[in-house]
N, C-alpha and C positions, 0 to 999 in steps of 0.2 A: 869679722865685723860685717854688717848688716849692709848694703845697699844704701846710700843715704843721698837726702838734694842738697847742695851743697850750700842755696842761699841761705840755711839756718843758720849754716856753721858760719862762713866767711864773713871776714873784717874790713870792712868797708875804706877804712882808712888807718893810717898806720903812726901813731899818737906813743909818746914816750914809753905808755905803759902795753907795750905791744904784748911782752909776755904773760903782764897780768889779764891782760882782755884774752888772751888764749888761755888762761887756765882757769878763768871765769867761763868759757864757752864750754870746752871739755866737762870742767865740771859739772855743769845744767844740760848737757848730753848724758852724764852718766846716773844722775840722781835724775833724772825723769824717764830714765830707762829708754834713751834711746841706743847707748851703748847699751848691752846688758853685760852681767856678770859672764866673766870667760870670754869674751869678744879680745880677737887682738887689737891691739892699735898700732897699727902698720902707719911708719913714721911719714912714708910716699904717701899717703891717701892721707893724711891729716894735713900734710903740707898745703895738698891742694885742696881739702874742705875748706881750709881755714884762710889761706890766700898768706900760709908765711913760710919764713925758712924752717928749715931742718935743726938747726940750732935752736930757733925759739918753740919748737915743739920737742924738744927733747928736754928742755930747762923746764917746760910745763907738765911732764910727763913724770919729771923726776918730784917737783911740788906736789902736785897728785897722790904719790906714793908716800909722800913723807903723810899725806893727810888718808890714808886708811884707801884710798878708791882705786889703785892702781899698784898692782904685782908684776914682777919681774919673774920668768919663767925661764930663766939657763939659757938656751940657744931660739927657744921661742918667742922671746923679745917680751915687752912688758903684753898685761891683758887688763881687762878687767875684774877686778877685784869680785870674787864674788860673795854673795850675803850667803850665810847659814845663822842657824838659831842661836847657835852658840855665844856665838859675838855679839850678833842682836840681846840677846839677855844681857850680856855685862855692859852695853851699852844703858841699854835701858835701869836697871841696877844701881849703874852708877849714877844715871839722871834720879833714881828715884833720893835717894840720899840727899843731892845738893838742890835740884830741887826745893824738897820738901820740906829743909832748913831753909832755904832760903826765903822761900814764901812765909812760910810761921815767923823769921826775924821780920822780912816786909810789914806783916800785918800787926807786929808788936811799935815797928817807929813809925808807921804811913801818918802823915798829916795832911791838912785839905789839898795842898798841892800836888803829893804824890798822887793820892788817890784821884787827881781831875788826871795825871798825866796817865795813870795807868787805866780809866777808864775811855780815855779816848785812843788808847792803843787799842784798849778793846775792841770799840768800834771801828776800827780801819781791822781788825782782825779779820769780821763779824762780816763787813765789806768784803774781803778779801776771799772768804770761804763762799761769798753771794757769787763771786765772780769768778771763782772756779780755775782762778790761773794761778800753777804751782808757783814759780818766781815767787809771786805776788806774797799769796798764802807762807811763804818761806820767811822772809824777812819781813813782814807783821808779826807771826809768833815769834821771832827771833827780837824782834823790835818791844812788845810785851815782856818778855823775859828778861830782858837787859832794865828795864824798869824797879823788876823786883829785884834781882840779884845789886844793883849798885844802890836799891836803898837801903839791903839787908845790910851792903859793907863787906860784901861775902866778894871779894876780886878776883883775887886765885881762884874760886871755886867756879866763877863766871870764865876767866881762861880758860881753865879747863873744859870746859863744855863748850868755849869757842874753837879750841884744837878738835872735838868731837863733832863739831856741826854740820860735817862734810858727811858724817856716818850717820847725824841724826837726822839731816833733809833728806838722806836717800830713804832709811826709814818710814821715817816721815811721809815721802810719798806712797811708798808701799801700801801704809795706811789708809791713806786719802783714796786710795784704790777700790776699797771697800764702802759702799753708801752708806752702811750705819754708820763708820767715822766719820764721815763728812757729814752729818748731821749732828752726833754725840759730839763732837769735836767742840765746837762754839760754845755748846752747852757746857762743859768743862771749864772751859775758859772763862766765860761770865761768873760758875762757881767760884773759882780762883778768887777772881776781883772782886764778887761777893763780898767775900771771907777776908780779905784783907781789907776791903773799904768798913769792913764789920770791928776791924780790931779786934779777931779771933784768932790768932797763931794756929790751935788745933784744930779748929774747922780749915784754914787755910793748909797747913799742911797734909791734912785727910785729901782735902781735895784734889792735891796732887799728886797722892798717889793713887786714887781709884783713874786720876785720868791716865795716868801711866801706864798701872795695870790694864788697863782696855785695850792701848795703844800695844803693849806687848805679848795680850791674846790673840790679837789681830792679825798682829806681824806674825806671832808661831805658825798661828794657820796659814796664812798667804804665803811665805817659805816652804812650810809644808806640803803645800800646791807646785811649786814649783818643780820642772825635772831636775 
């Protein structure tokens, strides 16, 4: 693991949800890539980024891993998790499927209210990529998304991408890595809600998957960069 200052990490005060707030910190360490992939996480130095016990970094360490970011290596203790293409692809895959139903039923029931809610998600999106801070940018598209999947009716299929979300913000940032996507990005997105404020299922579902597809040429190359 990398050198790091500790005032990002550490927890100011220490509040019921101790181990949630340590597996919310780890994981916006390891999805904005300040862990990177392969880094150990040595239980002693986490102790003290983080300002807790031993116990509650090892209950965060083991959530972590239930959610895709964090491997267990035999005698080398957990690391992190690292991206290849492979995984990336069935990620994205399986986003393009639920997804791309999901949108095409949105755009089939949207009525005036959905559509103000889902275009002012847009706008804090739209915000959110103005201002360039991952967090932010995280939970607006997340925030957008949960819009359409709960007026498609599509549940399960929204769980499911929420158990995935930890793999799709790391992603995610990968992406945003690259200037074209942080410009194509918004644009996508405005498509989407287009298409559904249009009452177009197939232009709405197109749209999600050309923005997918982007997002997963992006990510091949930017992996493929990597040693």
């Amino acid at each position: 693991m990398k050198p790091t200052d500790d005032i990002d990490l550490r927890i100011a005060h220490t509040p019921t949800t101790l181990r949630g707030l340590a597996v919310d910190r780890l994981r916006q360490a390891i999805i904005t890539g300040r862990f990177s992939g392969g880094d150990r996480l040595v239980e002693r130095t986490l102790c003290d980024q983080l300002g807790v016990s031993r116990s509650v970094v090892r209950e965060a360490i083991r959530y972590l891993e239930a959610e895709g970011l964090v491997e267990l290596q035999g005698r080398s203790g957990p690391i992190v998790a690292r991206l290849d293409w492979d995984q990336a692809r069935q990620v994205y895959d399986i986003r393009r499927l639920l997804e791309s139903d999901a949108a095409a039923a949105c755009a089939r029931l949207a009525d005036a209210p959905v559509k103000a809610r889902l275009q002012a998600a847009l706008s804090r999106l739209e915000a959110a990529f103005a201002e360039a801070v991952p967090g932010t940018v995280y939970d607006a598209t997340t925030a957008f998304y949960q819009v359409i999947f709960e007026t498609a009716g599509h549940h399960v299929a929204w769980d499911i991408v929420q158990r995935l979300n930890s793999r799709i913000s790391r992603l995610r940032a990968l992406t945003l890595a690259s200037t074209d996507r942080r410009i194509s990005g918004p644009a996508h997105m405005a498509r989407i809600c287009s298409a559904i404020c249009a009452n177009d299922p197939d232009a709405a579902a197109h749209a999600v998957r050309d923005h997918l597809t982007e997002a997963a040429t992006i990510a091949k190359t930017q992996l493929a960069a990597k040693p």
